[in-house]
C-alpha positions, -999 to 999 in steps of 0.1 A, spaced: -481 -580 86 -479 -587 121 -492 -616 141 -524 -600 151 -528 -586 115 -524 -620 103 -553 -631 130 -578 -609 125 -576 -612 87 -583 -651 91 -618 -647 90 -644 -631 67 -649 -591 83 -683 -584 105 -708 -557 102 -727 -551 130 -718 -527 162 -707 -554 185 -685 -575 157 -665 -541 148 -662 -536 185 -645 -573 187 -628 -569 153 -605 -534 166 -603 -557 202 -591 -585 180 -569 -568 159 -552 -540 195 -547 -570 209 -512 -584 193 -502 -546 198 -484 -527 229 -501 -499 234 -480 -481 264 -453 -471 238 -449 -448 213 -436 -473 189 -469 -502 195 -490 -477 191 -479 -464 156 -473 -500 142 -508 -505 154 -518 -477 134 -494 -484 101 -508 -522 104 -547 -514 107 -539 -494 74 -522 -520 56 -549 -544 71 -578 -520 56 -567 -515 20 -566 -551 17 -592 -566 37 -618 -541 41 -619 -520 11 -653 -534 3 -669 -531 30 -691 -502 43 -675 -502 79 -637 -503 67 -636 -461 80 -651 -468 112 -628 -496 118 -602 -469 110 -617 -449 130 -619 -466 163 -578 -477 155 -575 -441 156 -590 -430 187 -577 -463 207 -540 -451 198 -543 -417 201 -541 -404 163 -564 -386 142 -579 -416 123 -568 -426 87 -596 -424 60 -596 -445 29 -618 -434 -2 -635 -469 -2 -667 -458 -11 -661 -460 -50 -651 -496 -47 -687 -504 -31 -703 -493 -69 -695 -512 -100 -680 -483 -124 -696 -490 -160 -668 -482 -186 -693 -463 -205 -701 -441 -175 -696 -407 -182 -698 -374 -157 -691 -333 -157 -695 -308 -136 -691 -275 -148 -704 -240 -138 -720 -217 -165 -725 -182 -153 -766 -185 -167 -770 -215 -150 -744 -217 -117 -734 -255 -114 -742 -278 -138 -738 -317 -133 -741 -337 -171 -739 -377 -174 -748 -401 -197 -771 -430 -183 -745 -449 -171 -732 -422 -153 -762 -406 -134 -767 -445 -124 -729 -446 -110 -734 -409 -92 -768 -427 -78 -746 -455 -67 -722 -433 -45 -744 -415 -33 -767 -444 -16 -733 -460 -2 -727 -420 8 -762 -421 24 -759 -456 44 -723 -451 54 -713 -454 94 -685 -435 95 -685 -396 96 -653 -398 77 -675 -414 48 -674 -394 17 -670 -392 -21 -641 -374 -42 -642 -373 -80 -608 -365 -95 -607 -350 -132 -580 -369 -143 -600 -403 -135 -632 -419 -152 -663 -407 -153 -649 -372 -154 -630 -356 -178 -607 -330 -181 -628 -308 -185 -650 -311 -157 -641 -293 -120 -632 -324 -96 -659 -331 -72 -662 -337 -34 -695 -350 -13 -701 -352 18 -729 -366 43 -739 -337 73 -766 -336 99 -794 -315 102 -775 -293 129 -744 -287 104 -776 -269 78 -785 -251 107 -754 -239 115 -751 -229 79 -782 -209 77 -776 -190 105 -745 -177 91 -724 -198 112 -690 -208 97 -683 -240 116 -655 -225 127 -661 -236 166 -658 -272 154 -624 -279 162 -634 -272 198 -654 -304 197 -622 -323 192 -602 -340 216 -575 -316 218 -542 -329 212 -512 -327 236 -490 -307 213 -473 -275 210 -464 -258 178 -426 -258 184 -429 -294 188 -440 -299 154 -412 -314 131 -432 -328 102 -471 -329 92 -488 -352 64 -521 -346 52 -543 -373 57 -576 -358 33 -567 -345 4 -548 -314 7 -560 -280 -11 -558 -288 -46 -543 -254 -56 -514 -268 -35 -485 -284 -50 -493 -314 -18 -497 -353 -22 -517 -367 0 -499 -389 31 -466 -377 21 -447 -362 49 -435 -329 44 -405 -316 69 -413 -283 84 -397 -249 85 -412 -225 104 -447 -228 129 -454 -189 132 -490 -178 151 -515 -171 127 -521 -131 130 -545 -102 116 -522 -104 84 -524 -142 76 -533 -153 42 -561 -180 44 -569 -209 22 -601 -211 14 -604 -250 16 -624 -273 47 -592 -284 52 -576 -252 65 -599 -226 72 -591 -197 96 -606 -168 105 -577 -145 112 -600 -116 130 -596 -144 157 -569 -134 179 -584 -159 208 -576 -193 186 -539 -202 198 -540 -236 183 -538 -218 147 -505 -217 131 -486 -206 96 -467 -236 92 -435 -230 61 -426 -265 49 -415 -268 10 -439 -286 -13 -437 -307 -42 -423 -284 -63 -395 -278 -41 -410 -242 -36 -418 -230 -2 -456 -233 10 -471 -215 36 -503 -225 51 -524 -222 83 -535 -251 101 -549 -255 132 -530 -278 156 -566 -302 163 -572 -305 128 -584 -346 118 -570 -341 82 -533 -334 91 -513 -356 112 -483 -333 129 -449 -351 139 -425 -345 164 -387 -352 159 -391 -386 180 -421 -397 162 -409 -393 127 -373 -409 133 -392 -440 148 -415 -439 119 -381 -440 96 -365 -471 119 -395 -487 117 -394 -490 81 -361 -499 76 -366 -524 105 
């Protein structure tokens, strides 16, 4: 922890507008921001800072959040929602679809009262990064049951949706980022990648080839990667070839704006390495 970590964790975390406000102030201010190398310890720190200091509490995105924007990164989002509600060991959950019926969602008392529980936290949260994920290989799912993501949208997104609009423009909304595709050495997924993927989540993954995403790209159907490739007009979509998990190659189109992948350049990534060895 640095010295301004160590500060701003001295005393018990705010809530309101103004005491975040003095809280990201607080914690920037140990931090030199005019070089590349402050401003991504500021960013490791406020991570390390949030997982143990603010995992509880309803504002520890939006604290990411504002790290994020004051440094220049996408933001970092933690799934800190869950440890806001008190999972029952008894709590049980599925959610299956049945071809009579579409989607079904099952739970025993102790479950439905959990879901209810996440979804008020869900409801109430700050942060538009706020949002829920249910793995199946974790309690109150099963096996069995599909894994499960929420999410909180505003009346304008249902709009959108029901005038056939595909949300597609809304990476226009987003500060663009001052980087080109042949700059791109490494990306890390910062949501959880598509789960047909062999990807981890915040792993850095060293990258092969950045090609322009064409008439013949395959897309992935995922929120985290879609791409309409009729649009020949997007030149901040790219087929990025980087090898997965598996060791196997993985191709997938991203677009360079995109807040749930953090890109690298060759600079960035060998400070991140010194850094860590430092």
């Amino acid at each position: 922890m640095t010295e301004s970590t160590e500060a701003a964790a001295s005393s018990d975390p705010p809530g309101g507008e103004r005491e975040i406000a003095e809280l990201v102030q607080q914690f920037l201010g140990g931090f030199d921001l005019k070089t590349d190398i402050g401003r991504f310890r500021a960013f490791r720190d406020a991570i390390a800072y949030a997982q143990e200091h603010l995992l509880n509490h309803s504002f520890c995105n939006l604290f990411l959040e504002r790290i994020g924007r004051a440094v220049g990164r996408e933001p970092a989002f933690l799934d800190n929602l869950k440890f806001r509600v008190q999972l029952p060991e008894s709590a049980r959950l599925d959610f299956c679809y049945e071809d009579d019926w579409g989607f079904v969602i099952t739970g025993n008392g102790e479950g439905l009262e959990y879901l209810a529980g996440l979804l008020t936290e869900l409801r109430n949260a700050p942060c538009s990064l706020d949002h829920i994920h249910l793995p199946n290989d974790e309690r109150p799912l099963g096996q069995r049951s599909y894994p499960v993501s929420i999410y909180k949208e505003s009346k304008e997104w249902f709009d959108r949706l029901e005038t056939g609009e595909d949300g597609e423009d809304d990476f226009d909304d987003l500060p663009k980022r001052n980087l080109e595709s042949n700059e791109v050495y490494a990306l890390q997924f910062i949501q959880f990648p598509p789960p047909e993927l062999p990807l981890t989540i915040n792993r850095i993954y060293r990258v092969r080839s950045a090609q322009p995403a064409g008439e013949d790209a395959v897309e992935k159907s995922v929120e985290l990667a879609e791409a309409n490739p009729s649009d020949q007009t997007d030149s901040r979509r790219f087929r990025f070839e980087f090898v997965g998990d598996t060791r196997r190659l993985v191709s997938l189109v991203l677009h360079l704006d995109d807040p749930a992948v953090n890109f690298f350049t060759k600079k960035e990534l060998l400070k991140v390495v010194l850094d860590a060895a430092s």
